[in-house]
N, C-alpha and C positions, 0 to 999 in steps of 0.2 A: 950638366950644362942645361939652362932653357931658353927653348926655343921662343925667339918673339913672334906672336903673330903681328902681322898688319892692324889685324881691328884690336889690339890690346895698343898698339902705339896710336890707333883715333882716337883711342878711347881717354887714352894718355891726356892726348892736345887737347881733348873736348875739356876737362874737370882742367890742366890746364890754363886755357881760357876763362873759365867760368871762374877760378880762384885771383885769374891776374884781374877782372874784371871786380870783384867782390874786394879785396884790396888792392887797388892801383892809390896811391897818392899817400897809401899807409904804410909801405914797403916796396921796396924797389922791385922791378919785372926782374931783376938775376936772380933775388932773394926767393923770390916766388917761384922761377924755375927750378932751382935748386932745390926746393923745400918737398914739389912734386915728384922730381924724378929721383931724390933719394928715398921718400915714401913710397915710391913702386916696385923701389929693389925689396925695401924691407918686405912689401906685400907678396913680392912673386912667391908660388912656390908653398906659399901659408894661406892663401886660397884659392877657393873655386874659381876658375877663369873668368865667369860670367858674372863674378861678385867684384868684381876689379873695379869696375867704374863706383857705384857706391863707395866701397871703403875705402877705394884712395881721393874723393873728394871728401868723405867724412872724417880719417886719419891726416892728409893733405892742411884740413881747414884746422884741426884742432892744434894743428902744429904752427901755424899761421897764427893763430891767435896767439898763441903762450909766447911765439916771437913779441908780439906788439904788446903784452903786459911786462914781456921782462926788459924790453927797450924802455928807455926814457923818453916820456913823450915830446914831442920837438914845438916849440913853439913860434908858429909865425907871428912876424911883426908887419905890418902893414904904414908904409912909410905914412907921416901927417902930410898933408897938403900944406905949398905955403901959403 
């Protein structure tokens, strides 16, 4: 079993924030949480405690990304004025 620390769950929120931030408007805030906190499980345990915050914003983002190439891009329409 692993133990969570406190500063591994800031660390969490911080990348996080920083990814709902870097895509908000391009994928929904559930999408985005989901995407972090199942890339933390895959991290635990397969690294150094102190490597946590890097590789789960750099595994976190690159999973984010291949989300929005394999979505079909969404097109707004901006009503005409009468």
């Amino acid at each position: 079993m692993t133990v969570r620390s406190h500063l591994a769950d800031d660390v969490v929120e911080e990348v996080g924030v920083w990814l709902a931030g870097e895509f908000a408007g391009r994928l929904p805030a559930g999408e985005i949480d989901r995407v972090v906190k199942a890339t933390r499980l895959d991290l635990e345990s397969s690294i150094a405690p102190e490597e946590l915050g890097e590789m789960l914003h750099r595994l976190g983002r690159a999973r984010l990304q291949r989300i929005l190439e394999l979505s079909p891009v969404a097109k707004m329409r901006i009503p005409q004025a009468r």
